[in-house]
C-alpha positions in Angstrom: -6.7 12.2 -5.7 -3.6 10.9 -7.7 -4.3 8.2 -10.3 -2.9 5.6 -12.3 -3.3 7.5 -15.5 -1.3 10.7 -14.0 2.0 8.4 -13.2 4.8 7.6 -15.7 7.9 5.4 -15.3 11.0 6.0 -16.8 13.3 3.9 -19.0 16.5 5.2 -18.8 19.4 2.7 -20.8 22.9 2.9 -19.7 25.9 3.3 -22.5 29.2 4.9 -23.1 31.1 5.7 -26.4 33.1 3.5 -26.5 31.7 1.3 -29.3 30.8 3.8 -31.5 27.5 5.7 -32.9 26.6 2.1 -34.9 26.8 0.6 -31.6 24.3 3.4 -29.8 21.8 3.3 -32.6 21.4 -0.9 -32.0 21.0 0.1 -28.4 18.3 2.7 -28.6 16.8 0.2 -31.1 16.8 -2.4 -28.2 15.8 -0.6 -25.7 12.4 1.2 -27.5 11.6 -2.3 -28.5 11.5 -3.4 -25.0 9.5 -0.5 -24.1 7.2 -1.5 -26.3 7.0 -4.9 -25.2 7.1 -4.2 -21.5 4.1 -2.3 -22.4 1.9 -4.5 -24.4 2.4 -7.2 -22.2 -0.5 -6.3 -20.0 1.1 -6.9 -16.7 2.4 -3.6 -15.7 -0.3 -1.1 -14.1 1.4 2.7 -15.3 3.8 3.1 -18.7 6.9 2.6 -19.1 8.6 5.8 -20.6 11.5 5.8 -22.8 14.1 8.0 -21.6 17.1 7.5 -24.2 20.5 6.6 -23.3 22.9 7.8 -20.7 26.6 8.0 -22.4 27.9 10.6 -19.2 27.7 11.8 -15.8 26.1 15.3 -17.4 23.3 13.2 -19.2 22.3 11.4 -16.5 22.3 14.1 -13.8 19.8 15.9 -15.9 17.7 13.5 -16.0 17.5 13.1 -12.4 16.5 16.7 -12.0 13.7 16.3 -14.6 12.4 13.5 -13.0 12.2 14.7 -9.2 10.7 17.7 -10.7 8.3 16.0 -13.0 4.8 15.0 -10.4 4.1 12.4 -13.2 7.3 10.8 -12.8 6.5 7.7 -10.5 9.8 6.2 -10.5 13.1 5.3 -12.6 14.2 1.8 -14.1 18.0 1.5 -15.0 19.0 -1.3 -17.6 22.4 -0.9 -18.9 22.7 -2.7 -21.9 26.3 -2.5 -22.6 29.0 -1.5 -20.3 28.3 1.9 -18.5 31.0 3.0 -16.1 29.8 3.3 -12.7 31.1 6.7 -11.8 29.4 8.1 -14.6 26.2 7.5 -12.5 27.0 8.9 -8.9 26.2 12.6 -9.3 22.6 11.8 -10.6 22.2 9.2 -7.9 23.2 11.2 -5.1 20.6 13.7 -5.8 17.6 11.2 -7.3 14.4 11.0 -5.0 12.4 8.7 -7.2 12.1 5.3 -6.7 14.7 3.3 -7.9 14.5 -0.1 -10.1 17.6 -2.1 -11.5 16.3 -4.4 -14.2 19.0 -6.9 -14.9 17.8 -8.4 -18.7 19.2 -8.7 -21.6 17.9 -8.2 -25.6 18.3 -11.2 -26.8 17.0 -14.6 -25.0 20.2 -16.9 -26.1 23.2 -16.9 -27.6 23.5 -17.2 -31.0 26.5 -20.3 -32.2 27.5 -18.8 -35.3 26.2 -14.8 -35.2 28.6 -14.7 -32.0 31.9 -12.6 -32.4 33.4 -9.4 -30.6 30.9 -7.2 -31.8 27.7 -9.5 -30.5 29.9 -9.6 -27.6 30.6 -5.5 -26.7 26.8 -5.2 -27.9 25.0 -7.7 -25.4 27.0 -7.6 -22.6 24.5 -6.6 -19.9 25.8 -9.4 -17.7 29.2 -7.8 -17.6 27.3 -4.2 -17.4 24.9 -4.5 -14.8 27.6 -5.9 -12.7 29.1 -2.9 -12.3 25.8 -0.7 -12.6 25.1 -3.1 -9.3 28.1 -2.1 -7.5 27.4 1.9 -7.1 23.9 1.3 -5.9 25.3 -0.8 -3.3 28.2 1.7 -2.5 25.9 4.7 -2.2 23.6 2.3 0.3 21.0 3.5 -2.5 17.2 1.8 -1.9 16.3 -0.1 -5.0 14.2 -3.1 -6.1 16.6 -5.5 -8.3 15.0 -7.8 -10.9 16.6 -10.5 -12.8 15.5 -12.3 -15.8 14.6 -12.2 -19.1 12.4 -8.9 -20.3 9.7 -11.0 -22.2 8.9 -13.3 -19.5 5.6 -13.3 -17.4 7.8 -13.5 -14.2 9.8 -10.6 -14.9 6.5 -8.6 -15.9 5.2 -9.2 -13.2 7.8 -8.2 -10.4 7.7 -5.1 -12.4 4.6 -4.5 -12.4 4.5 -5.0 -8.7 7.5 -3.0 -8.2 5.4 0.0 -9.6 2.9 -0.6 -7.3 5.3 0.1 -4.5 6.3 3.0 -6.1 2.7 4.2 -6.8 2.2 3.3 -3.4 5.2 6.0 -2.4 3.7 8.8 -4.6 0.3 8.6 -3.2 2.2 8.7 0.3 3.8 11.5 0.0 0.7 13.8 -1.0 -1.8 11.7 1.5 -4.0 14.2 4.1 -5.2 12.7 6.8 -8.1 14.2 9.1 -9.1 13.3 12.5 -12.1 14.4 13.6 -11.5 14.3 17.8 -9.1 13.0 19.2 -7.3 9.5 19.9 -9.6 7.3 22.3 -7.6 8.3 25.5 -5.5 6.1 27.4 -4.6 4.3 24.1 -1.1 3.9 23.6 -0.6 2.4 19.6 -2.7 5.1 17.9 -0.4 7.4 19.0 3.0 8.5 17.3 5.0 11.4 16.2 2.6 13.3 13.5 5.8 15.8 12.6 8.3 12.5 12.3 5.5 11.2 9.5 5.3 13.9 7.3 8.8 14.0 7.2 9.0 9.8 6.5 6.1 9.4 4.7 4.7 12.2 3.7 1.5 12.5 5.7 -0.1 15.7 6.4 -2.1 14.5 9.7 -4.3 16.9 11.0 -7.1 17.4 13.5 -10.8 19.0 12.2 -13.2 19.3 15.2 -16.5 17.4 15.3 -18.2 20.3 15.2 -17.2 21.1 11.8 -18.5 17.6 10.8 -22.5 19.1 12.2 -22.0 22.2 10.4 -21.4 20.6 7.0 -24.1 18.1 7.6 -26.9 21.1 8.1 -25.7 22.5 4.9 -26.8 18.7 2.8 -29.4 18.8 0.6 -32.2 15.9 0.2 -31.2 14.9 -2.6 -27.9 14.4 -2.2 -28.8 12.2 1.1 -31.2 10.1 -1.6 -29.1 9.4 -4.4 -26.6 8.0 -1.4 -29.5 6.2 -0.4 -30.0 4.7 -3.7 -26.6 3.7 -3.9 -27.2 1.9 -1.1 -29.8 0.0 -2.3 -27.9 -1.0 -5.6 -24.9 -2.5 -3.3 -26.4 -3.7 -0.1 -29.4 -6.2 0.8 -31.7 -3.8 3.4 -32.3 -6.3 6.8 -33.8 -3.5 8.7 -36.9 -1.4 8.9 -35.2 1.7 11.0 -34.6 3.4 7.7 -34.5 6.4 9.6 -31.2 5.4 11.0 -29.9 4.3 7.6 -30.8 7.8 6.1 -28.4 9.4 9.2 -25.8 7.0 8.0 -26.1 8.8 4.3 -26.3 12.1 5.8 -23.3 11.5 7.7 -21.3 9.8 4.4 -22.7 12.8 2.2 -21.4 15.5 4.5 -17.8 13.5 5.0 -17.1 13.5 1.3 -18.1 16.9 0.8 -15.2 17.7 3.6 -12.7 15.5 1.9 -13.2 16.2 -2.0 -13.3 19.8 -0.5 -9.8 19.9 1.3 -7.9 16.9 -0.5 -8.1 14.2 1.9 -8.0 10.7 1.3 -8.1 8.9 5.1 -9.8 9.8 8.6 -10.6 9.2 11.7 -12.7 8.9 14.4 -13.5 7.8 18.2 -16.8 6.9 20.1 -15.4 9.3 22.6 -15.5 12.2 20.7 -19.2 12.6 19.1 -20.1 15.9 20.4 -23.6 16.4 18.7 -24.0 13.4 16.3 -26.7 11.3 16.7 -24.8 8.4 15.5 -21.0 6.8 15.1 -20.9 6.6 11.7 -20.7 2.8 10.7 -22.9 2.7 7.2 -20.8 5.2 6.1 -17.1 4.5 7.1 -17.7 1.4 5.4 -19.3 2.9 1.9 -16.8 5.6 2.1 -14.3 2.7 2.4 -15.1 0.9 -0.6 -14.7 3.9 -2.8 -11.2 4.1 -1.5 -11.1 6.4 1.2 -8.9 5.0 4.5 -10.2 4.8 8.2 -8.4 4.1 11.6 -10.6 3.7 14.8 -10.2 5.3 17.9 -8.1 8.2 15.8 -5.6 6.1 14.8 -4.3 7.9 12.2 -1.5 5.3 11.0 -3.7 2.8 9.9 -6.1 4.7 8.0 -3.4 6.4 6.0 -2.1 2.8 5.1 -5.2 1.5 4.1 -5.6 3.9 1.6 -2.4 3.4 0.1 -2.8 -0.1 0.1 -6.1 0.4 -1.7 -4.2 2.5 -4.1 -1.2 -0.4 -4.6 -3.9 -2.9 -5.2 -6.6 -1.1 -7.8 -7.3 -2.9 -10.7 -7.1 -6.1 -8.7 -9.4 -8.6 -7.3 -9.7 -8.9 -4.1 -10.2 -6.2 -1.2 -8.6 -4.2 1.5 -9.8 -3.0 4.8 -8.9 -1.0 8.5 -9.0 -4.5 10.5 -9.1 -5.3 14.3 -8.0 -8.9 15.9 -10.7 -9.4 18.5 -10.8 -13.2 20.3 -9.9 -16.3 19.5 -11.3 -20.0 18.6 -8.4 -22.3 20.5 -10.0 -25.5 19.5 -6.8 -27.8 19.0 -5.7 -28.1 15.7 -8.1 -25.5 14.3 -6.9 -22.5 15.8 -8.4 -19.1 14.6 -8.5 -15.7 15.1 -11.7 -13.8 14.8 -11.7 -10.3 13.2 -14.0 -7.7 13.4 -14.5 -3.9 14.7 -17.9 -2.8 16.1 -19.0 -1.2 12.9 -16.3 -0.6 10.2 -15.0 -3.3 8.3 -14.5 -2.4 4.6 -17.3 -4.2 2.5 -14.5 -5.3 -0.3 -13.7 -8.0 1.6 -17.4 -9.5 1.8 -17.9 -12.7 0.4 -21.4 -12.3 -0.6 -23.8 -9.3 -0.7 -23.6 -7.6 2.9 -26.9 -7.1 4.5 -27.6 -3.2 6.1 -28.5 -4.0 9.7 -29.5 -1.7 12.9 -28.6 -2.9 16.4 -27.3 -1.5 19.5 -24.0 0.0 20.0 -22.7 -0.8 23.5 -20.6 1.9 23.6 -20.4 5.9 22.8 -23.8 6.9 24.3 -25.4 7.1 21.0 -28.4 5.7 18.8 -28.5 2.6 17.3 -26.0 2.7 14.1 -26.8 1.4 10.7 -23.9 -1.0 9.9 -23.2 -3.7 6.9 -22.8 -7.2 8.3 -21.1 -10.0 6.3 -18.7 -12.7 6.1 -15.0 -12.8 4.7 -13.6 -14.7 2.1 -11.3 -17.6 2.5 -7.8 -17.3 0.8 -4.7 -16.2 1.3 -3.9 -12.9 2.6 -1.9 -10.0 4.6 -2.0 -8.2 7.7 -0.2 -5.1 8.0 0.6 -2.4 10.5 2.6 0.2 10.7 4.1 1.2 14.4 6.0 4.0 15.9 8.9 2.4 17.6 10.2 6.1 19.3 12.8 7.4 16.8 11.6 5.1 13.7 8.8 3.8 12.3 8.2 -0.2 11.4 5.9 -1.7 9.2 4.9 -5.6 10.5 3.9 -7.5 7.6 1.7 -11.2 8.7 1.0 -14.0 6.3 -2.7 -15.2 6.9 -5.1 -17.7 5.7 -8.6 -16.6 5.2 -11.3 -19.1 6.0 -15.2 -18.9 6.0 -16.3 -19.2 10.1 -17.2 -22.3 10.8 -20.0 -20.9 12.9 -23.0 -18.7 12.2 -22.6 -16.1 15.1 -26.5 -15.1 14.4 -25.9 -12.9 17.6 -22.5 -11.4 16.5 -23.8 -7.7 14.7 -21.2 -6.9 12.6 -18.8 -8.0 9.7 -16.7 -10.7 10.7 -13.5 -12.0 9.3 -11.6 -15.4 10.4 -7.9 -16.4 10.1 -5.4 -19.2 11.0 -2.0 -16.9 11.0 1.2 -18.3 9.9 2.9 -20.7 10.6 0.3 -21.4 13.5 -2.0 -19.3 15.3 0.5 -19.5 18.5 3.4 -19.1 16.5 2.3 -16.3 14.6 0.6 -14.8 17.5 3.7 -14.9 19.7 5.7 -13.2 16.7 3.4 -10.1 15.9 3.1 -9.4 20.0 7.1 -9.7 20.3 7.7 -7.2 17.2 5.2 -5.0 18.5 2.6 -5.7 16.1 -0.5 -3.0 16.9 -4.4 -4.1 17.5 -5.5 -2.4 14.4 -4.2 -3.4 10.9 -5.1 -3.5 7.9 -6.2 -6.8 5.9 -5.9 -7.0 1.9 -6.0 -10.4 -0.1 -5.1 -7.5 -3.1 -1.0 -6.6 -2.7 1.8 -9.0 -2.0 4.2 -9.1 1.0 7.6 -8.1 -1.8 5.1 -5.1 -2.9 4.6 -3.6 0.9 8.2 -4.8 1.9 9.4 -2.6 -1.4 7.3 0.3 -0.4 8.9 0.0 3.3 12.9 0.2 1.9 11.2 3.1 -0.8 10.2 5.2 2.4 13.3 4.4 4.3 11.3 2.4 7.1 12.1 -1.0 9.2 10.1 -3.9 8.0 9.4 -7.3 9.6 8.0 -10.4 7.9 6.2 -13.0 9.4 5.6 -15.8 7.7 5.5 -19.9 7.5 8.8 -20.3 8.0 9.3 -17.9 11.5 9.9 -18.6 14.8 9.9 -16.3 17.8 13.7 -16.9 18.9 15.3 -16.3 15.8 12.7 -13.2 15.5 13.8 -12.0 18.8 17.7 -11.8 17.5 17.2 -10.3 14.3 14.8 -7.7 16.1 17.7 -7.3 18.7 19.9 -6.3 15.7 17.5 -4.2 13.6 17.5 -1.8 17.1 21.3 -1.5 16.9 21.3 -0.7 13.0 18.7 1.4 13.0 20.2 3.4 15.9 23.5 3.9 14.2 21.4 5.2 11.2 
């Protein structure tokens, strides 16, 4: 599984020779101390990677191919400190396939009264510079993340620092296996979608395993693997149920799925209640556990939404918060308190639990099975994000929902699983009416962990349509720009 500590970013400086080799020493000067800085600033998840300067089209070509070759290479950012003709950068742009970041700074905070002459001037002139770095990028119709400000600030940090997240996000993408075990649930129309279109979009290697394979491995588990997963269990979760019988299946089953994945590279799955051809159980206990340790899940085979979760998992590490495979189920209209009530019947990640989650056996309506071990507990309030990536036929679109997360105002003592409760911006109506119009799929995925810029970077990074909804939409003007996102993106 691809980690933080594998990815680099690069720091590549734009120049010419104009100025002379006085003039390019100041500059690699500069830049190396804002590599430095950028890095022991605390704010940016990878490092930053000093790249030297780019003087001609020759230098920065070759970069490009080091970089698209180079796995640890997570993305480039461009800061061009004095002037760098533009056309100098075409050839290496034309063939780049790393993310791109334009970081519009400067060395110096303010301008000095008396130190000021010609040679300040031709030295620090990054506001004359980037201008024209600016214009190829928009020529070429290149995706990049622009940032403006000054390099020391928190601010700046910080959109950088989430700008590598997107780019992370992109890298773990484009290596992500996905395995279904079964089938979609039939009859289901949004967990379906064009397998060959998303590896060639994203990446995705989306495959289908058989249950049977699932059985096989779970014969071959050894005691004591199922007890220390036990064990585990009891260090994280408060035991409400004396069917510890059906608990230990739940291990068995979590044991023998992350044998499969660490096995064959895979980092999201699914599964359906109508495909559980000799398991005693759906596994609940376990999609959850698996889950928190970063795995992603999509019920009823829907393979879109776990491989999202898990990038959006691997966007948010190191944060606080959570992220989960999520499910809008019914609603609380009560005027002026509007909510929408979130659940699925047994796999809601336990990172989003607001206390210690309680292991609990009931009854599964559904899938002709035993009685599954599942975690119940409650969300957290705050703000956060749905997401959820359809296939529109032709294109994909990622739907991006601003939230707020409340604790239910009601017990539920008869309600068996975890439970999570929103008001949707701007209004639960509002909102509502907006996700349905752009499509917007029964099964997302909530995080309180990664920012709508972050996911809405990661959509332009992997070429795909995204729609925001937020405080300030409203479903006619949604309805227009959605009108015109069809006729752009079918002259594309």
């Amino acid at each position: 599984m691809l980690g933080w500590q594998d990815q680099r970013f690069w720091f590549i400086t734009g120049t010419q020779f104009l100025y002379g080799e006085e003039t390019l020493r100041q500059v690699e000067a500069h830049a190396r101390t804002m590599v430095d800085g950028l890095n022991a600033g605390g704010r940016l998840p990878a490092t930053l990677e000093m790249r030297g300067l780019v003087r001609t089209n020759a230098e920065f070509t070759g970069l490009v191919r080091e970089a698209n070759a180079d796995p640890a290479c997570a993305g480039i950012v461009v800061w061009c400190h004095t002037f760098s003709p533009s056309k100098m950068w075409i050839n290496g742009f034309a063939a780049l396939t790393k993310p791109y970041c334009h970081l519009h700074t400067q060395f110096n905070r303010t301008i000095p009264n008396e130190e000021i002459d010609m040679d300040y001037m031709n030295l620090n002139q990054a506001a004359h510079a980037d201008r024209e770095h600016g214009f190829i990028a928009a020529r070429m119709r290149l995706p990049r993340r622009v940032i403006v400000g000054f390099w020391e600030d928190e601010p700046v940090q910080a959109k950088l620092g989430g700008w590598m997240r997107s780019a992370f996000g992109a890298a773990v993408s484009r290596q992500l296996k996905v395995m279904r075990f079964g089938d979609n649930m039939r009859e289901v129309a949004v967990t379906e979608g064009d397998k060959v279109e998303a590896q060639i979009q994203f990446g995705w290697q989306v495959n289908t395993t058989p249950v049977g394979a699932l059985v096989d491995e779970m014969e071959a588990v050894g005691e004591a693997e199922i007890e220390a997963c036990l064990a585990e269990y009891r260090s994280l979760y408060d035991f409400a149920t004396d069917n510890l019988e059906a608990v230990r299946y739940q291990a068995l089953l979590e044991v023998a799925m992350r044998r499969i994945f660490e096995r064959e590279g895979i980092s999201a799955y699914t599964n359906t209640f109508e495909d559980l051809y000799g398991l005693r159980q759906l596994p609940g206990l376990a999609s959850q556990n698996l889950m928190r340790q970063g795995y992603g899940y999509g019920g009823e085979g829907d393979w879109k939404v776990a491989a999202m979760t898990h990038i959006i998992k691997r966007m948010g590490e190191g944060r606080p918060g959570g992220t989960a495979f999520m499910e809008d189920y019914t609603y609380d209209l009560t005027p002026g308190r509007e909510l929408s009530l979130g659940a699925h019947m047994l796999e809601v990640c336990p990172t989003l639990a607001a206390g210690r989650p309680r292991i609990e056996v009931h009854p599964l309506g559904i899938g002709g099975r035993e009685d599954p071990a599942r975690l119940v507990f409650e969300g957290p309030a705050g703000p956060a994000l749905l997401c959820s990536v359809i296939d529109m036929g032709g294109r994909f679109r990622m739907i991006v929902h601003e939230i707020e997360l409340v604790r239910p105002p009601l017990s539920m003592p008869n309600l068996p699983v975890a439970r999570v409760m929103w008001r949707p911006e701007p209004d639960l109506y509002t909102g509502t009416e907006c996700w349905i119009l752009a499509g917007g799929a029964h099964h997302s995925v909530l995080t309180t962990q990664v920012s709508g810029r972050e996911l809405e970077d990661f959509a332009e990074i992997m070429g795909i349509e995204f729609v925001k909804i937020s405080r300030e939409s409203c479903p006619e003007r949604l309805k227009q720009e959605l009108l015109l996102a069809d006729l752009v993106w079918k002259l594309r």
